[in-house]
One Martini backbone bead per residue (centre of mass of N, CA, C, O) as a GRO file, in nm:
protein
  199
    1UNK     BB    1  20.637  -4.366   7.046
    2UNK     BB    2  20.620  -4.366   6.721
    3UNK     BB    3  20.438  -4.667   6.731
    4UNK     BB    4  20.185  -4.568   6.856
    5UNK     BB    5  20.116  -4.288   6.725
    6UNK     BB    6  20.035  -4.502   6.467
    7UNK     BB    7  19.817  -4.656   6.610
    8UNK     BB    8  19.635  -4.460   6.704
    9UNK     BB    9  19.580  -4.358   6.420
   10UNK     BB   10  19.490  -4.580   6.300
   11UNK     BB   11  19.288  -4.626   6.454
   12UNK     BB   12  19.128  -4.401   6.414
   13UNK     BB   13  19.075  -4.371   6.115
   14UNK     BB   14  18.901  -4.653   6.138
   15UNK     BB   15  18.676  -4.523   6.296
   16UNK     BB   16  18.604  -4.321   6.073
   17UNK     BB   17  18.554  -4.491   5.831
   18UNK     BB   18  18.308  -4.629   5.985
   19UNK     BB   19  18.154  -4.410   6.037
   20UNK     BB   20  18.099  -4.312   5.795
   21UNK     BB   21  18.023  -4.538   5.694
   22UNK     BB   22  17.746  -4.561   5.911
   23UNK     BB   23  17.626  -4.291   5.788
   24UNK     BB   24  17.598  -4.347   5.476
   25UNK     BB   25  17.376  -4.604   5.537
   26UNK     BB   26  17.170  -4.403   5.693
   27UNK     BB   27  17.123  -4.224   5.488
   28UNK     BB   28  16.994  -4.423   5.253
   29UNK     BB   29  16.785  -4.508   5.433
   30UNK     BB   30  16.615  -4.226   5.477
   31UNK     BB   31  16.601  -4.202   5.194
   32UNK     BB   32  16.408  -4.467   5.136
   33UNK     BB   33  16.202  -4.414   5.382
   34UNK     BB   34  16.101  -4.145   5.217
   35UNK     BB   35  16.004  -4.307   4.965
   36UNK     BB   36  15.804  -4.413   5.115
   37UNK     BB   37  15.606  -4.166   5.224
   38UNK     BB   38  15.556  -4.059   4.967
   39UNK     BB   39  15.389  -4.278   4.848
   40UNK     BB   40  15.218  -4.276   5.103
   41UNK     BB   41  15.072  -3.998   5.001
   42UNK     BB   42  14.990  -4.112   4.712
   43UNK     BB   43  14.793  -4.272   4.813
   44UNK     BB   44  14.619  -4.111   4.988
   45UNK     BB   45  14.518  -3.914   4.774
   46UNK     BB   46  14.368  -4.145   4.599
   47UNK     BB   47  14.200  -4.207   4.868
   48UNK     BB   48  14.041  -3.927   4.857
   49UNK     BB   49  13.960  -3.854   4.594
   50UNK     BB   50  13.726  -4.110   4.624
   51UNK     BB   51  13.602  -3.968   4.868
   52UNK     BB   52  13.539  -3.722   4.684
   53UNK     BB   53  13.312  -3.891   4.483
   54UNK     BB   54  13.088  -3.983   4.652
   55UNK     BB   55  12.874  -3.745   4.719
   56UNK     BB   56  12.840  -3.725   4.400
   57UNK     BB   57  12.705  -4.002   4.334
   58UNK     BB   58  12.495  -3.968   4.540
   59UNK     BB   59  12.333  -3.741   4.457
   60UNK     BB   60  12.290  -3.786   4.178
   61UNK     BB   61  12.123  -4.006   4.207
   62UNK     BB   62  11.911  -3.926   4.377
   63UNK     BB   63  11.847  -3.693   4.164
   64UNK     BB   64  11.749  -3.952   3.949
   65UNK     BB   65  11.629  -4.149   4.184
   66UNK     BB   66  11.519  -4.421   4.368
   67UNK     BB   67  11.755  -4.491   4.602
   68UNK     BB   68  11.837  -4.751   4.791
   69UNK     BB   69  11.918  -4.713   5.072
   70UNK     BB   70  12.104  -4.956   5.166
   71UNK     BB   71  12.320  -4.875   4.952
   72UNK     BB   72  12.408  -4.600   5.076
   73UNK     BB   73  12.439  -4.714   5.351
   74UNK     BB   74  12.681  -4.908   5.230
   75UNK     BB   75  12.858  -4.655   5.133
   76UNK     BB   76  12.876  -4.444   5.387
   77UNK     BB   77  13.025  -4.621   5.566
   78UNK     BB   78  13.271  -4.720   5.420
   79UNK     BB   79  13.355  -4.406   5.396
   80UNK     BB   80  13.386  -4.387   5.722
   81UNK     BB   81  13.582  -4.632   5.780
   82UNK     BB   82  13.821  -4.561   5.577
   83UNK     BB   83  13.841  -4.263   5.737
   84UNK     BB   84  13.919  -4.399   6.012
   85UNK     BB   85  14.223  -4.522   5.894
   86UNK     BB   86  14.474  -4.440   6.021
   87UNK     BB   87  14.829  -4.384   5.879
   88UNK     BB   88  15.118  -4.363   5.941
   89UNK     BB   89  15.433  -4.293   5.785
   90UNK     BB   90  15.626  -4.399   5.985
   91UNK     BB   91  15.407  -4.626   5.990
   92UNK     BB   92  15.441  -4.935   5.827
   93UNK     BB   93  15.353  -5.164   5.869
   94UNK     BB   94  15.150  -5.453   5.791
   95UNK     BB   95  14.926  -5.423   6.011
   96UNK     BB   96  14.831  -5.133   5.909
   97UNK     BB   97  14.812  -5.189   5.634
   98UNK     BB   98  14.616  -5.385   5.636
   99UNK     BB   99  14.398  -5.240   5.800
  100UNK     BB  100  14.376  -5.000   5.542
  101UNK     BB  101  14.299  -5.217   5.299
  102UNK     BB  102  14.017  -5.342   5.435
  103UNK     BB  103  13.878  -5.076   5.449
  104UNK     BB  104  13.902  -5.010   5.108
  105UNK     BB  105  13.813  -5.277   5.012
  106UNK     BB  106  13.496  -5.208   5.111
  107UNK     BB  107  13.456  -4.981   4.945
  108UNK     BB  108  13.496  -5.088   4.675
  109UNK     BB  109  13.251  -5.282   4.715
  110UNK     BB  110  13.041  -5.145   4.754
  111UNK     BB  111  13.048  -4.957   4.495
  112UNK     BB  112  13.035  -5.167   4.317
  113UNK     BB  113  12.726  -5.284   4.401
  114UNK     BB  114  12.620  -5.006   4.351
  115UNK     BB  115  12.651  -4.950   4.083
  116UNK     BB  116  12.497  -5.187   3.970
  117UNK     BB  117  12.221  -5.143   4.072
  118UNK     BB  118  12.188  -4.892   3.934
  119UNK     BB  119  12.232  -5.014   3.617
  120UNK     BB  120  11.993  -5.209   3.685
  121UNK     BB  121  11.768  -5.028   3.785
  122UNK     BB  122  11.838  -4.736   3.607
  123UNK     BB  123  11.904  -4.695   3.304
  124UNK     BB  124  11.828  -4.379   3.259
  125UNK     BB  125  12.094  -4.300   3.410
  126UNK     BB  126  12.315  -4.356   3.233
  127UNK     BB  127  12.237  -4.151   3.014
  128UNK     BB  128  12.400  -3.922   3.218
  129UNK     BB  129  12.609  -3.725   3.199
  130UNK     BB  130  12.683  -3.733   3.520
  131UNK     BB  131  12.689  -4.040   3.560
  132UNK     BB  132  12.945  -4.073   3.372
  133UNK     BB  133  13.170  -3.893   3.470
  134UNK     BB  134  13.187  -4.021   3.736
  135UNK     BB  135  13.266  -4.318   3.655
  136UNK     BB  136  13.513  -4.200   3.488
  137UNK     BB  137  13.611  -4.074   3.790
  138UNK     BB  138  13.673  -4.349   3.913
  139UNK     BB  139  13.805  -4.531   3.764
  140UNK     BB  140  14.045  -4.348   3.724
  141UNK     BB  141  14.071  -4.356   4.052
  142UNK     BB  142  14.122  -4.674   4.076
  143UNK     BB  143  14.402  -4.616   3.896
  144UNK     BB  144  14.573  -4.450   4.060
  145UNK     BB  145  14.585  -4.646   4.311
  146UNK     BB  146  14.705  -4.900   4.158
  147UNK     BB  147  14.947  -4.716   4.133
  148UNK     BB  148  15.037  -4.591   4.378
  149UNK     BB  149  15.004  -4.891   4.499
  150UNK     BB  150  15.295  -4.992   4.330
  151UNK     BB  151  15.495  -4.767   4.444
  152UNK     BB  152  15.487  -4.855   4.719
  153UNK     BB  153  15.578  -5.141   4.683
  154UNK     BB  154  15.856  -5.050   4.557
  155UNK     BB  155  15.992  -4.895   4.750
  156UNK     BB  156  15.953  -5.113   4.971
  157UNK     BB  157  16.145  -5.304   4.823
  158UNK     BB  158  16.375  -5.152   4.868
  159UNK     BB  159  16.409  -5.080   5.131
  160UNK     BB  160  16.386  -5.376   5.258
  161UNK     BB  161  16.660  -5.441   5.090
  162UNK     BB  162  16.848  -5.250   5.270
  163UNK     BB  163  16.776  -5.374   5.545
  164UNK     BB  164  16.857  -5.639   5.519
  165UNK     BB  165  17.152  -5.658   5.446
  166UNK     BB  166  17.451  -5.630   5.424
  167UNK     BB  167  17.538  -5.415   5.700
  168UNK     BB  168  17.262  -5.263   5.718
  169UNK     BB  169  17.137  -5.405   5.944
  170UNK     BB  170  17.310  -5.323   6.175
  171UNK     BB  171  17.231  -5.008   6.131
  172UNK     BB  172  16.937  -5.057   6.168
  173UNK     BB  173  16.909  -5.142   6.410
  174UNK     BB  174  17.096  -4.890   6.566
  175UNK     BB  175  16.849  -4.712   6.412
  176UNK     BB  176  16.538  -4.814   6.408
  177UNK     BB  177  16.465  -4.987   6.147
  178UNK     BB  178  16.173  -5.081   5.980
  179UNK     BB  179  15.963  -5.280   5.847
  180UNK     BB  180  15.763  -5.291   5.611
  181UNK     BB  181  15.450  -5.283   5.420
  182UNK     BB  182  15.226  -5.446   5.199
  183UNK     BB  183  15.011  -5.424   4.948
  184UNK     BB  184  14.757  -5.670   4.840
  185UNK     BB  185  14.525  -5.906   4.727
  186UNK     BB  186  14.280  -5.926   4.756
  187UNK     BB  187  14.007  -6.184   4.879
  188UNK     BB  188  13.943  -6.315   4.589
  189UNK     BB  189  14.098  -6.210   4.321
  190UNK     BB  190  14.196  -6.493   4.187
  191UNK     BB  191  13.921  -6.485   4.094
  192UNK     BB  192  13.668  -6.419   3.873
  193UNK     BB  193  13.494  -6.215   3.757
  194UNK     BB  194  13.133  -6.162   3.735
  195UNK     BB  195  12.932  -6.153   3.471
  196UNK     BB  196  12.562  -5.988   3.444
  197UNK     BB  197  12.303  -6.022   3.246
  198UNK     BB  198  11.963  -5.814   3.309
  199UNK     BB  199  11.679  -5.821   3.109
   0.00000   0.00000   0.00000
């Protein structure tokens, strides 16, 4: 009777052991997967901050210049289409972030292109004030986009790599854990910029 007792105690405790030792790691999963979350919170934040400067950029010019229709047509339509994909922090697939990734990078070509034509067909627009600060809250605003975008992928390496581990995968399958997707480099990226000057 007293060996039995002994065995079920000891059963017993090596089970709660076990859960408390499961609820540990899911813990742990819980709190990388809101640090994926938060960072995409501020990836969001940064591509915001950037679609609320193009109609500030776009008023300018057109109040500066005879803008040509066919580029400002191709970059609102680029921020139309940019701020039409949302991805739930939830949801954070690979597919999802590639999805939301080729919207916002058709964004910035587009953008590109436009302040282009706009530095080479309009130089007296260049030096004006209001153009200069928008350029120069652009830029800005494309350097934390990549570091947000550089945090968010830290995250997700952090969060993917406790999800694969031994034996936490065990406990991610058992309550639901899925891998994260990571922000990539445009194609065509690893080519060097062309610059051209056309006096």
């Amino acid at each position: 009777m007293k060996r039995t007792s002994i065995v079920i105690l000891a059963i017993v405790g090596l089970l709660a052991v076990c859960f408390l030792w499961g609820v540990g790691i899911n813990n742990k999963l819980v709190n990388t997967e809101e640090n994926v979350s938060q960072a995409w919170g501020q990836v969001e934040n940064a591509y915001k901050r950037r679609a609320d400067l193009i109609p500030q950029l776009v008023a300018t010019v057109q109040g500066a210049a005879n803008y040509e229709k066919g580029t400002l047509t191709e970059v609102i339509e680029a921020r139309a289409k940019a701020g039409s994909v949302q991805v739930d922090a939830n949801n954070l697939t690979e597919a999802n972030v590639a999805q939301f990734q080729k919207a916002q990078d058709a964004l910035s070509s587009a953008l590109t292109r436009s302040i282009n034509v706009v530095v080479e067909r309009y130089p007296e627009l260049t030096a004006t004030q209001g153009f200069r600060d928008l350029q120069v809250q652009l830029e800005g605003t494309e350097n934390r986009i990549a570091t947000e975008r550089g945090r968010f992928n830290d995250a997700v390496n952090a969060y993917n790599k406790m999800l694969r581990r031994f034996p936490n995968n065990i406990i991610a399958g058992i309550c639901g854990f899925d891998k994260k997707g990571y922000f990539t480099a445009p194609e065509g990226s690893e080519n060097p910029v062309e610059v051209k000057f056309d006096f």
